[in-house]
N, C-alpha and C positions, 0 to 999 in steps of 0.2 A: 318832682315837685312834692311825690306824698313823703318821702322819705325826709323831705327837707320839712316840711310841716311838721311832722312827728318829731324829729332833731329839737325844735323851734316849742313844741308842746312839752316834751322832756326836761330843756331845761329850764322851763318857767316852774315846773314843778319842783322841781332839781333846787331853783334858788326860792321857792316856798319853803321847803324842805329845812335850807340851810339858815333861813330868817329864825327858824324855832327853836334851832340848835341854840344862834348866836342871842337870842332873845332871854335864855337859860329860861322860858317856860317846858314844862312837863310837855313831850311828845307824844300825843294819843295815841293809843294802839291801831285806829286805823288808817292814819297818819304813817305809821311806819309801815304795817302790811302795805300802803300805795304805792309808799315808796318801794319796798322790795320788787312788787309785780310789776310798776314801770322799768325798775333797772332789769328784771328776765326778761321782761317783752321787749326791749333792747338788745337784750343779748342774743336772745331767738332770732329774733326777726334780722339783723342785723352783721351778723359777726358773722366771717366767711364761712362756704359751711364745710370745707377741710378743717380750718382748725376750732371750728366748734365742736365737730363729731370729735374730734381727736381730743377737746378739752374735756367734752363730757364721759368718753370713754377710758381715760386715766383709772379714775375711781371704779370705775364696772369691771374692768379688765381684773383690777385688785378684787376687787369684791366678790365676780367669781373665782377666781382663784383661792380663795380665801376659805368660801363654802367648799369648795372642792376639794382642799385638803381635809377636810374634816373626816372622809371618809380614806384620803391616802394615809393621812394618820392613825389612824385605826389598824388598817391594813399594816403602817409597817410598825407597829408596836405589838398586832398581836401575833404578826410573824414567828416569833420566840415560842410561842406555842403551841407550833405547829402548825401542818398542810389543811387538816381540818378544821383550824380555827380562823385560818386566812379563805376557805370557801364561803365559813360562816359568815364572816363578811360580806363576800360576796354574793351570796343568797340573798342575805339584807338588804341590796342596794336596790333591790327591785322593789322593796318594801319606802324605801329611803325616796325610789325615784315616783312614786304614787301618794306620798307626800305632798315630793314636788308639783306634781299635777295639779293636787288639789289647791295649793298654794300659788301657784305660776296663774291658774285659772282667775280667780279673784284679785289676783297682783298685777297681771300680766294687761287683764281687763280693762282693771281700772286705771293704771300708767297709762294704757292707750287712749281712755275716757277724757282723764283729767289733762294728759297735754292738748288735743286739741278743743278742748271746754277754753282751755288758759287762753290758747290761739284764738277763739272766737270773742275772750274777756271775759266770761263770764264765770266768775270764781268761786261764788256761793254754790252752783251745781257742782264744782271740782271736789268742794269739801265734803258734799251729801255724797257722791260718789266715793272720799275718803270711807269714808264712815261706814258706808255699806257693805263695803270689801272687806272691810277689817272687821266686821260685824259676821259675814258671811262662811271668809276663813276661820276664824279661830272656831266656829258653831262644827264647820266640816271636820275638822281637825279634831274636834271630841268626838263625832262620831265614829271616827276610823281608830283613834283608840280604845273605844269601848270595844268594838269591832274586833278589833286584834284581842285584844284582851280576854275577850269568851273564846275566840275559835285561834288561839296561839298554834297549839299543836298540830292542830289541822290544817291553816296556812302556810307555818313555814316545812310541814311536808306536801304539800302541794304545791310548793314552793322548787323542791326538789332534792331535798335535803337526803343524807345518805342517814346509817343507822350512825355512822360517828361524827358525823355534823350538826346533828335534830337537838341535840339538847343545847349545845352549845349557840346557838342560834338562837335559839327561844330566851336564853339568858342574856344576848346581845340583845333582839329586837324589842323585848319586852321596855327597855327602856330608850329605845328609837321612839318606839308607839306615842309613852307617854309624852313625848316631848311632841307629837302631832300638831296642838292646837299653836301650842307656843313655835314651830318651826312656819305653818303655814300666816301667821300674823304674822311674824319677821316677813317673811315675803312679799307680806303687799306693803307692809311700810316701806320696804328697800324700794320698791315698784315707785311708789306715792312721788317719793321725795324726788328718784332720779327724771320723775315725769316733769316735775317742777322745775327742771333744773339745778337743783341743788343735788348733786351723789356724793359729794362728798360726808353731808348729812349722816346718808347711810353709811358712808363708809366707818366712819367711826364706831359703831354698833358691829358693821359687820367683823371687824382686826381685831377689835374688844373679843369678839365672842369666840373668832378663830385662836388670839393667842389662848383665852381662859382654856379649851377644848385642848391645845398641845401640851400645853403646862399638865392639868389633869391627867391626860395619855401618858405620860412621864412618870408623875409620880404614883398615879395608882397603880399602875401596873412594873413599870422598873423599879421603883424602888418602893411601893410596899408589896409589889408583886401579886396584887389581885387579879381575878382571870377576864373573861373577856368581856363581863358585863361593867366592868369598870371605862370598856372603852363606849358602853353606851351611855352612861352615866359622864362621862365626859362631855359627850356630843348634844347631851340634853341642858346640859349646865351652860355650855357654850351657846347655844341658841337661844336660853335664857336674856344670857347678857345681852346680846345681840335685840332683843326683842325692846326689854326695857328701856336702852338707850335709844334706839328710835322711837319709841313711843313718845318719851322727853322731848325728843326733837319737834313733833308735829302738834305738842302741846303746847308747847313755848314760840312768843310770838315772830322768832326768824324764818320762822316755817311761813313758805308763802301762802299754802294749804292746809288750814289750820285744822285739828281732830276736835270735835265739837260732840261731846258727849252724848247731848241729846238727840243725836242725827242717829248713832247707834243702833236705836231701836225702829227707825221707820225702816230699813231694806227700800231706798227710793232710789228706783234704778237697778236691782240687780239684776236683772233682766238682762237689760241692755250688758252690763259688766261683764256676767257669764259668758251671752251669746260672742262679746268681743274674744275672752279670755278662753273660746273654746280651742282654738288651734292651739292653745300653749298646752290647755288638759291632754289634747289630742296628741300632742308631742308627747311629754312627760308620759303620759298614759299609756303610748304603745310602745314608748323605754321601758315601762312596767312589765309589759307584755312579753316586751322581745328578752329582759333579762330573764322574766321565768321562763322561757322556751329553750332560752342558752342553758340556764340550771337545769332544765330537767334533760337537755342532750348529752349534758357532761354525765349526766348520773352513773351514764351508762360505761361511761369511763375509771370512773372513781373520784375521788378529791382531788388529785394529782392534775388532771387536766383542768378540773375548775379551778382549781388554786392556780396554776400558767395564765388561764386564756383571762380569771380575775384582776392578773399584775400586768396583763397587754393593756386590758381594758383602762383601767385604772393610769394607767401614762398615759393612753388616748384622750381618757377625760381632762388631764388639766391642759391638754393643749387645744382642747374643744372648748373649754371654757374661756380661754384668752379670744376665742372666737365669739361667744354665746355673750362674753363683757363686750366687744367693740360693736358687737351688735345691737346692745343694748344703749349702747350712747348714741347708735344712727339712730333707733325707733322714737325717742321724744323728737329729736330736728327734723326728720319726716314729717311724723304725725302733725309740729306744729307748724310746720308750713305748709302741710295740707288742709289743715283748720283755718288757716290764714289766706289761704288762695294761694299761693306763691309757687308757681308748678314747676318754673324754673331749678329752683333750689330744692324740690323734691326729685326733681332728675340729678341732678348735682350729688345730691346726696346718697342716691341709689349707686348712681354710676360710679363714684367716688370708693365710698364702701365696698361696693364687688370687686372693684381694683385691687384694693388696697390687702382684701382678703382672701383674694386668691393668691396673690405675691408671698404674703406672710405664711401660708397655708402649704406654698410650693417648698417654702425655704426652710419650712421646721419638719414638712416631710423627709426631704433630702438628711439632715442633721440626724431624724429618728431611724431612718432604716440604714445608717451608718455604724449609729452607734446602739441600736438594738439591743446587743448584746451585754453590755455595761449595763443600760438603763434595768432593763429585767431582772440584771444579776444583785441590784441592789435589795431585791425583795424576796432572793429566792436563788438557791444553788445550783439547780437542774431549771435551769429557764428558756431551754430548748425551745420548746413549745410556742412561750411566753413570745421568744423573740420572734420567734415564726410570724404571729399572728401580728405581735408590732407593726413589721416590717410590710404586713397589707395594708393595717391603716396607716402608714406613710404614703403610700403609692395612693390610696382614695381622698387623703387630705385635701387637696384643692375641689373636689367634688362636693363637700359633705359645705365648701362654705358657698360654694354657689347654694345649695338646696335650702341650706339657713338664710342666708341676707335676702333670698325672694322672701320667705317665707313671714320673716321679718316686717318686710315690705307692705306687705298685703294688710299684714296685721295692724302696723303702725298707720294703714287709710282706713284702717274698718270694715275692709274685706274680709269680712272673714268666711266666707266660699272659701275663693281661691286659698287662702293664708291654711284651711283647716285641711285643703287638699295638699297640699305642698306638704303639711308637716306631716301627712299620713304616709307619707313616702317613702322615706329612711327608716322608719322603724315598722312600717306598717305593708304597704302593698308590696313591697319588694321583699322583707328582711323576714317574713314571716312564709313564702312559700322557699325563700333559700334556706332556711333553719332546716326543711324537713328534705331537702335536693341534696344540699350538698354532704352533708355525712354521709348519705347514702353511696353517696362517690366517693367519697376521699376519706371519710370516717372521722378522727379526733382531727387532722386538717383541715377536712371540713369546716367543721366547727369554728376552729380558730379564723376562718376568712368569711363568713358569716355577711359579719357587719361592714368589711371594707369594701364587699362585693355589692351591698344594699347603697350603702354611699356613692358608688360609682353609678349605679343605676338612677337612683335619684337625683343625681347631681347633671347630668346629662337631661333629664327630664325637666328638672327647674329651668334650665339653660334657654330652651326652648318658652319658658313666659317672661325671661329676660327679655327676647328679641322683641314679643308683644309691645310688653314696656315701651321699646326705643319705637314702635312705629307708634303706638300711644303720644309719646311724647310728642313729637313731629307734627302728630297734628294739635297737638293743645300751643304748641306755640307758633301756630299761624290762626289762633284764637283771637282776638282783642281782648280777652280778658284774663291773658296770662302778661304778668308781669315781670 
């Protein structure tokens, strides 16, 4: 009956809508903003939630992959010059991935805020929530440039940097840094929009900025043959672009969540944003951690292993992020059915999602510790190593998506306990006493199984607040007020 009443309330609005068209009077702007929100809370509440996850994760899936290359492309452009220029790199990413922290926090937040604010209807608090994130990150994001900026040399050798990695590194990252404010503001508008249900929004910003970043790699370095700070200057230009066309987006009226200037300056709610957005910091943050822990055990090796164990890493990341995107189109269907009541289709959507991601997880494992050897050699002619370490995170793949999709989960109700625990898992209470265990046994092997051994561990651990879930479940639908 309610679903039929709202059917019935939809399209009297639907043929208000349509009298103003055919009327050829001017459409008012909050006339179209009602229309947009009834057609997503339609869509939300409504559309199965297979193929809504599936529709909204299209755009995500691209999206990270997209960000993801930014730093592949790097890696294999500045391959040509050398083992020390490809660690450089890899030093970097720890810098890249604390970024991310800071960005994912205030994005990750407030995506979680604003889908279920929309779920509850109330859209005015979605937008102050816009506002504040985007207000919050770009302020974080100066600070870490300035940051970087005085103590350069001193970070990226505490970083773990060797005496022929140190300079070249500091000429990559210095223009990583500056691009701080502008990378963490992309972040939360990508967050904003896919909360709303529009990702495709984003995604336009996002392919904009990833092609302008490959083109740049290209020609500043192949063909005018500049050195490696060209690839950071790439990757600053490209999140540029990225930046400004969503910004367009959320200012112009198709945005269901509009950016309203004036909100900018109140910070209403960041509070709440952070506390949510703290298990994404917490992720992001002890990837920060665990890549300086990995740099400074390689050190002890030379470039040569950092440069192998950087190009396992590096194929692990874009098939992690095909995961980290489908993830990101379950956490708005979640969140807004859990802002909605809808508990049914919040198990749906769990249960759905862990299927679907371990299956995918098994299958592109299988493929990588196959072909191991090809993928590594594309970036590097001694990939011995490289493929070693592959070929672990093949075997931990289906682990590392269980430990994400809980993790996910928690975050998209506003758990954020559980969600900050879950995410401290993989890179934090497991990956950090194996960093210093296992080289000690097995040496530069070591090393390279690290993180597939932290994934297995974790993913075995999340497994066990899966089964909670299902008895969770069980009893909310002998509830009367599950629907």
């Amino acid at each position: 009956m309610d679903r039929q009443r709202n059917r019935q309330l939809s399209q009297r609005k639907n043929d208000k809508y349509n009298t103003l068209i055919l009327s050829g009077m001017e459409i008012p702007d909050s006339v179209y903003t009602q229309k947009k929100a009834q057609e997503n809370q339609s869509k939300m509440a409504e559309t199965p939630v297979p193929s809504l996850i599936l529709s909204l994760s299209v755009s995500t899936v691209i999206t990270m992959l997209v960000a993801t290359t930014y730093n592949i492309v790097a890696t294999y452009f500045v391959a040509d010059l050398g083992e020390s220029a490809v660690a450089a790199v890899g030093l970097m990413f720890s810098v890249m991935a604390l970024i991310q922290a800071v960005g994912y926090t205030w994005g990750m937040g407030a995506g979680s805020e604003i889908a279920r604010l929309l779920g509850q209807r109330n859209k005015r608090a979605a937008e102050q929530t816009l506002a504040t994130a985007l207000a919050g990150g770009v302020v974080s994001g100066v600070v870490l440039a300035v940051v970087f900026g005085i103590f350069r040399s001193e970070i990226v050798s505490l970083l773990g940097a060797t005496d022929t990695s140190q300079e070249l590194a500091e000429q990559y990252g210095i223009y990583i840094m500056m691009g701080a404010p502008v990378m963490c503001g992309a972040y939360v508008l990508n967050n904003a929009l896919r909360a709303e249900g529009q990702p495709y929004l984003a995604l336009m910003g996002i392919v904009a900025g990833g092609v302008t970043n490959a083109v740049l790699d290209y020609v500043l370095i192949k063909v005018l043959g500049f050195g490696i700070g060209a690839a950071g200057i790439a990757t600053f230009a490209g999140q540029a672009v990225s930046l400004v066309i969503m910004y367009a987006c959320v200012r112009a009226r198709f945005s269901m969540v509009r950016l309203h200037i004036g909100d900018l300056w109140k910070f209403k709610g960041a509070v709440q944003v952070v506390r949510i957005g703290m298990p994404s910091f917490l992720r992001q943050g002890l990837m920060c951690v665990a890549a300086v822990l990995l740099s400074r055990s390689c050190r002890r090796y030379g470039d040569t292993v950092l440069a192998n164990i950087t190009v396992a890493n590096k194929i692990f990341a874009v098939v992690f992020a095909v995961l980290v995107g489908y993830g990101q189109g379950f956490a708005p269907v979640c969140g807004f059915a859990y802002g909605a009541k809808t508990y049914r289709r919040v198990k749906r959507s769990l249960n759905f999602t862990m299927a679907t991601s371990v299956v995918f997880m098994v299958m592109v494992g299988g493929m990588s510790y196959l072909w191991a050897d090809r993928l590594c050699g594309v970036f590097m002619e001694d990939a011995g190593l490289a493929a070693f370490s592959l070929r672990a995170h093949a075997v931990s793949m289906p682990f590392s998506a269980v430990c994400l999709v809980m993790g996910m989960y928690y975050q998209a109700l506003g758990a954020y306990g559980k969600a900050t625990l879950i995410s401290a898992l993989r890179q934090g209470v497991f990956f950090i006493p194996l960093i210093w265990l296992l080289p000690v046994w097995y040496g530069e092997h070591g090393v390279a199984i690290v993180q597939a051994a932290a994934d297995i561990l974790s993913g075995i651990t999340a497994l066990v607040f899966w089964f909670i879930c299902q008895r969770t479940f069980r009893t909310q639908m002998k509830n009367s007020q599950c629907r």
